[in-house]
N, C-alpha and C positions, 0 to 999 in steps of 0.2 A: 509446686514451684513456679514462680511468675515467669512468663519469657523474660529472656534478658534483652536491653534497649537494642544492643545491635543487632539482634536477631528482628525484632520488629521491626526497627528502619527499613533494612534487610528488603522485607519483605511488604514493605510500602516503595523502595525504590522498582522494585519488579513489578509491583502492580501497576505504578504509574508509567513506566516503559513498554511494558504493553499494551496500554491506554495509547500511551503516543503509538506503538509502531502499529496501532489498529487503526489510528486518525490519520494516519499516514499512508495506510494501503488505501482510505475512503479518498483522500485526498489526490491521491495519483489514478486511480482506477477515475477517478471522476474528468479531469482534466482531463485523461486521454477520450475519454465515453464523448466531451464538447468538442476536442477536434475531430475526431471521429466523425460527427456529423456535421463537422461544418467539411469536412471532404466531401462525404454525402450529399449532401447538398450542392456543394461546388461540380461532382461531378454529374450529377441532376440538371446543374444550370450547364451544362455542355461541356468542362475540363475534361481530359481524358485523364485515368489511371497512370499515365505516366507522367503529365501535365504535373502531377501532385505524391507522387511515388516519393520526393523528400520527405515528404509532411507526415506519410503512412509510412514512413522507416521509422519514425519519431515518435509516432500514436504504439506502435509496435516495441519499442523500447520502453514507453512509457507501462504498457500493460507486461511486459516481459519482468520489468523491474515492481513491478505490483505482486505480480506471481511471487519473485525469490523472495520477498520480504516476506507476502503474506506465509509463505513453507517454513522459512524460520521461522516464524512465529511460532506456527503450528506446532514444529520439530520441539520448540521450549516454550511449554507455556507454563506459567506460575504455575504453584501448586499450594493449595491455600492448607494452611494449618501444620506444613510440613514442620516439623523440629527436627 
């Protein structure tokens, strides 16, 4: 019996959403990883830790919100061949 179309669509919009919510965790893990060190750095060149404690509340949300997406994911990931 062939899959039926909506079942394949189905199961190409799930692939493709966890494609994106995978480019997504690379995307935000990565922006926080450059300000990260450009704090690093800032505080290397003489800022103190609280001079820039906005900027690493931010960097901190930024990887916090990397986490809960990448655990969803996790929690649901495609499941290839399911009928």
């Amino acid at each position: 019996m062939a899959t039926p179309q909506v079942l394949t669509d189905l199961q190409t919009a799930v692939t493709n959403a966890v494609a994106g919510e995978q480019s997504a965790i690379v995307l935000i893990n990565g922006i926080a990883a450059r300000i990260q060190a450009a704090v690093d750095a800032a505080i290397a060149g003489g800022a103190t830790k609280e001079d820039l404690a906005p900027v690493q509340t931010e960097v901190d949300a930024l990887n916090a919100s990397a986490a809960a997406l990448a655990a969803a994911v996790a929690q649901n990931p495609p499941q290839a061949g399911r009928r």
